[in-house]
The first five atom37 places (N, CA, C, CB, O) and aatype in JSON, in Angstrom:
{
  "aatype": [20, 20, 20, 20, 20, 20, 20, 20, 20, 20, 20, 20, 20, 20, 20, 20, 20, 20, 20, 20, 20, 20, 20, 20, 20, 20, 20, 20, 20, 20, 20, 20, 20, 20, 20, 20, 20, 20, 20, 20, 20, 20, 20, 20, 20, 20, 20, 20, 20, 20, 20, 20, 20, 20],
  "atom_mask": [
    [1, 1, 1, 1, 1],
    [1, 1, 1, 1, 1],
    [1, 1, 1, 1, 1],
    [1, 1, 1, 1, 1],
    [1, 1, 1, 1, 1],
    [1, 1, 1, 1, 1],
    [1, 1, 1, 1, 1],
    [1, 1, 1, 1, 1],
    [1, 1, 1, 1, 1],
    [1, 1, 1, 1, 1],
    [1, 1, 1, 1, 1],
    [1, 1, 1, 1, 1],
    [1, 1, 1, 1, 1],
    [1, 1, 1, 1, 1],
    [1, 1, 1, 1, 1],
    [1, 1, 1, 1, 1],
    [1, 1, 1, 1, 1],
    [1, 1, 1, 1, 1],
    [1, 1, 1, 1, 1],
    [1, 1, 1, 1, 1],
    [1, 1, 1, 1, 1],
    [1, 1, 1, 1, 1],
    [1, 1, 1, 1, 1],
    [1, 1, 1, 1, 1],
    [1, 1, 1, 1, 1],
    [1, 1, 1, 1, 1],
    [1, 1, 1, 1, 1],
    [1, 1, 1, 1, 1],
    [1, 1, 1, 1, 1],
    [1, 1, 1, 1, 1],
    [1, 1, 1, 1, 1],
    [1, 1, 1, 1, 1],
    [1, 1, 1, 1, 1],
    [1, 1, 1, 1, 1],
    [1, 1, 1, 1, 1],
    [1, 1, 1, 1, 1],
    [1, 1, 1, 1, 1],
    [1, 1, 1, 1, 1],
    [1, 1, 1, 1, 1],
    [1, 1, 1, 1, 1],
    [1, 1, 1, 1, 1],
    [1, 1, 1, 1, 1],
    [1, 1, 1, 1, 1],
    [1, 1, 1, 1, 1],
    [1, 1, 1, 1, 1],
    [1, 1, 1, 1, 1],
    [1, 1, 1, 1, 1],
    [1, 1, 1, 1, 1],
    [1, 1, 1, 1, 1],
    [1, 1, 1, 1, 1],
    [1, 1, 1, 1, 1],
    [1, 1, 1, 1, 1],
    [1, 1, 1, 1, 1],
    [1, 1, 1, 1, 1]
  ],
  "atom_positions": [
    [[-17.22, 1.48, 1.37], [-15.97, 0.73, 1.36], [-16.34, -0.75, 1.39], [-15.05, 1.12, 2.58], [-16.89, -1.25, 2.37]],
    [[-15.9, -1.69, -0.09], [-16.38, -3.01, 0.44], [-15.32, -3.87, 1.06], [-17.02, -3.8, -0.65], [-14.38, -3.29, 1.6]],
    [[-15.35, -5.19, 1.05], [-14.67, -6.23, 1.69], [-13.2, -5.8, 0.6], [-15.57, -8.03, 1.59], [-12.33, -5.6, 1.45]],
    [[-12.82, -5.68, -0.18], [-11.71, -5.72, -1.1], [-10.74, -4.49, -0.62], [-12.26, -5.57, -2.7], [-9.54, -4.52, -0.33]],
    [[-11.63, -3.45, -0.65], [-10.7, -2.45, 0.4], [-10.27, -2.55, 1.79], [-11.27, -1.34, 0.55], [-9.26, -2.06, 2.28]],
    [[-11.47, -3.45, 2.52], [-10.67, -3.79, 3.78], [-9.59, -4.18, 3.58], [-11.12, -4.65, 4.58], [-8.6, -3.5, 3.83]],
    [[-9.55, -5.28, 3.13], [-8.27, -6.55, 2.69], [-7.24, -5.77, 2.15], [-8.69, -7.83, 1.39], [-6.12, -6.24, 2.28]],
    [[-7.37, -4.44, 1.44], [-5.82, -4.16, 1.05], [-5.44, -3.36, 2.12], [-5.5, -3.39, -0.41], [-4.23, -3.18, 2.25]],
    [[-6.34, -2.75, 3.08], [-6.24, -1.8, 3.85], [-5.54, -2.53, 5.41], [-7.74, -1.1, 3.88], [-4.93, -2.01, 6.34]],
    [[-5.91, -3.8, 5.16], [-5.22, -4.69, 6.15], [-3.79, -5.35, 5.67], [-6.24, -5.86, 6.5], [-2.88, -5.71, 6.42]],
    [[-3.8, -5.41, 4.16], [-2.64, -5.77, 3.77], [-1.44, -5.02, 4.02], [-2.75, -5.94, 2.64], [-0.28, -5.23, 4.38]],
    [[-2.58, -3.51, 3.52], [-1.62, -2.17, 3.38], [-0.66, -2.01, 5.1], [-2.96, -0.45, 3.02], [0.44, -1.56, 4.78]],
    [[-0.67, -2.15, 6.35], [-0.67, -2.03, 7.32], [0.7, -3.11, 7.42], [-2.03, -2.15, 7.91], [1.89, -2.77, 7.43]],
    [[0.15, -4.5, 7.5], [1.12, -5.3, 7.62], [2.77, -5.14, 6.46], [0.25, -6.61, 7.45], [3.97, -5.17, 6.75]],
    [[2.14, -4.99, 5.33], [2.96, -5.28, 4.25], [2.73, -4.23, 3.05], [2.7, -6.72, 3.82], [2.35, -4.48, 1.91]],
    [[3.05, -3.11, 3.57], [2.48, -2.15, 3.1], [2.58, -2.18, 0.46], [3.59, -0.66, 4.32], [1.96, -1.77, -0.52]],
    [[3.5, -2.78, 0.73], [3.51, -2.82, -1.23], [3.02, -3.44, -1.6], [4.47, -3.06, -2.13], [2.65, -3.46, -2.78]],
    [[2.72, -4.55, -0.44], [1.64, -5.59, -1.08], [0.27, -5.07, -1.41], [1.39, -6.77, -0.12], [-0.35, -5.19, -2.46]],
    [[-0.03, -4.54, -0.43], [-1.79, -3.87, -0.58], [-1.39, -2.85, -1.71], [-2.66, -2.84, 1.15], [-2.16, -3.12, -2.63]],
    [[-0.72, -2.01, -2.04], [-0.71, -1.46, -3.47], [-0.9, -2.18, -4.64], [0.37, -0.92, -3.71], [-1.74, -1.96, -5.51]],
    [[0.34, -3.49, -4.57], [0.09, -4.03, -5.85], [-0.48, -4.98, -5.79], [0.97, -4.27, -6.57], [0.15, -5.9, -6.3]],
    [[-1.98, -5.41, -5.17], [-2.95, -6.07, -5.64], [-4.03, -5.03, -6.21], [-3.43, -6.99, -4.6], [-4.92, -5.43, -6.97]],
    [[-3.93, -3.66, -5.83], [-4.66, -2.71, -6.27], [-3.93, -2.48, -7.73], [-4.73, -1.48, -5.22], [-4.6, -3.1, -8.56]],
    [[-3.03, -1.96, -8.24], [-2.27, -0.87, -8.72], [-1.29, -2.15, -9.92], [-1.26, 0.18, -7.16], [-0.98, -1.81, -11.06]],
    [[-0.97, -3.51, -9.38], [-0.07, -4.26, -9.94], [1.23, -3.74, -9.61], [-0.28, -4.35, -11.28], [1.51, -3.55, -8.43]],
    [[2.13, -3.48, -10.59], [4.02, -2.94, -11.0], [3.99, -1.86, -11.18], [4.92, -3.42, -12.34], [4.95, -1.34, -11.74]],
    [[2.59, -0.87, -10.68], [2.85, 0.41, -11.56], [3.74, 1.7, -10.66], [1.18, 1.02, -12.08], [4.39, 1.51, -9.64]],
    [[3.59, 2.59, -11.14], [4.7, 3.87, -10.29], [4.2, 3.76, -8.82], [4.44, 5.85, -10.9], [5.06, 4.32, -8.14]],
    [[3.22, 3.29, -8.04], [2.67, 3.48, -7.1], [3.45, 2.52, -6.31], [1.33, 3.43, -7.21], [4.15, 2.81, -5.34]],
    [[3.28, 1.38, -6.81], [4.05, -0.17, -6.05], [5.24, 0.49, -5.79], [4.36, -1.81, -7.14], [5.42, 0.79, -4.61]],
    [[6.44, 0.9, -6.9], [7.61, 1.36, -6.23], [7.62, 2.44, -5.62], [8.54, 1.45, -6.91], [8.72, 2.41, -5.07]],
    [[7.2, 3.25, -5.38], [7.13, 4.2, -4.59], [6.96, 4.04, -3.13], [6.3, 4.85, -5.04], [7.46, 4.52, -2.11]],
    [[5.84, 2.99, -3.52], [5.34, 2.67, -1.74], [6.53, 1.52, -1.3], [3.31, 1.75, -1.53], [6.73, 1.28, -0.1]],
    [[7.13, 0.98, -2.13], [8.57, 0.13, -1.81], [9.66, 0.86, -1.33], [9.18, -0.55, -3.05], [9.99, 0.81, -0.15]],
    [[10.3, 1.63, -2.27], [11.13, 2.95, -1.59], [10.93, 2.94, -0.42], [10.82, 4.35, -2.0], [11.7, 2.35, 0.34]],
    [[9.36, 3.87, 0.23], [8.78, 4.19, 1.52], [9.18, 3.25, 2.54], [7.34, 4.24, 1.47], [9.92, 3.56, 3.47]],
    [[8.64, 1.94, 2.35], [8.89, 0.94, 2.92], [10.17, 0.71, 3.57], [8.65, 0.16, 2.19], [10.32, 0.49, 4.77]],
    [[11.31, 0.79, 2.47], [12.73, 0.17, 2.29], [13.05, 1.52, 3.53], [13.68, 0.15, 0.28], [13.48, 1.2, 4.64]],
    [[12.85, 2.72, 3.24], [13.18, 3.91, 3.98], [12.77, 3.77, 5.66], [12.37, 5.16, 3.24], [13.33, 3.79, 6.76]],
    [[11.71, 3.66, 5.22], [10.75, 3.57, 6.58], [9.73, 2.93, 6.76], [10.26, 4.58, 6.95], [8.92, 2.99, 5.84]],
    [[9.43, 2.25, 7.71], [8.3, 1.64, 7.86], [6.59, 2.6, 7.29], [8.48, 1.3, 9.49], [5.81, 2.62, 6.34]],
    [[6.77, 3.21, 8.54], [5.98, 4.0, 8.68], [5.59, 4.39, 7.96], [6.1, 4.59, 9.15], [4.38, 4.25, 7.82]],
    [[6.48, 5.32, 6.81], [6.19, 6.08, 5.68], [5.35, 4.92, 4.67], [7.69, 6.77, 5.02], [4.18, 4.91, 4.3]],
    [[6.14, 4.26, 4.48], [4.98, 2.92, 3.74], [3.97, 2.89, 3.98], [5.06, 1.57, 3.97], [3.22, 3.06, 3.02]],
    [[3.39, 2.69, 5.2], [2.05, 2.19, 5.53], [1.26, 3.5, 5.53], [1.97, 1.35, 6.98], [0.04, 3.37, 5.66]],
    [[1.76, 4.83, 5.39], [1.11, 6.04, 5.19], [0.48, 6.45, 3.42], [2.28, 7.1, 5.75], [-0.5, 6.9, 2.83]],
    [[1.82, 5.92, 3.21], [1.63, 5.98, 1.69], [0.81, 5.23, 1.28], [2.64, 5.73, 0.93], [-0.17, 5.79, 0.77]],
    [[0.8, 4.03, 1.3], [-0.2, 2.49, 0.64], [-1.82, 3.03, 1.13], [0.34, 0.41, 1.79], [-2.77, 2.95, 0.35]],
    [[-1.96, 3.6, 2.59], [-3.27, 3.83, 3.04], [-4.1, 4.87, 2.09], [-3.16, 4.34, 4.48], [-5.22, 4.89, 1.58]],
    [[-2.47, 6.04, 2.17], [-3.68, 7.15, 1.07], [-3.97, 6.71, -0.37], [-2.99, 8.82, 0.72], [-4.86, 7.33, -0.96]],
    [[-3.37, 5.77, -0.96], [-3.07, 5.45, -1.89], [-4.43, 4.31, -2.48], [-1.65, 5.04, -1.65], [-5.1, 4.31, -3.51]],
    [[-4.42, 3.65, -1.57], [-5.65, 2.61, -1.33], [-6.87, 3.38, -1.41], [-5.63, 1.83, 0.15], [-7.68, 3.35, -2.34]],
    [[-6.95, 4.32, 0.03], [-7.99, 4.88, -0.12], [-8.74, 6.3, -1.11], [-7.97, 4.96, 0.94], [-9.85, 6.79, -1.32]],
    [[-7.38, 6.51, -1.48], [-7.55, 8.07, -2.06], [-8.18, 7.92, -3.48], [-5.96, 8.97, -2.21], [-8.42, 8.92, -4.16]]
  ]
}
């Protein structure tokens, strides 16, 4: 895991769509993990993590 995954993985946490779309950009992933977000916190930052890391 280098420094670039930390950083989204820390992004992913705080601001969870952000750390997607520096990975991913506008793509189906960003809104999805927005939805999550908008829904629930939580669910966001679950989503962006596997998403980041997976």
């Amino acid at each position: 895991m280098g420094s670039e995954t930390f950083v989204e993985i820390i992004l992913a946490i705080l601001l969870p769509p952000l750390g997607v779309f520096l990975r991913y950009g506008c793509g189906v992933e960003f809104w999805i993990c927005l939805l999550l977000t908008i829904l629930g916190y939580i669910p966001g930052i679950i989503y962006a993590i596997y998403v980041i890391v997976g």
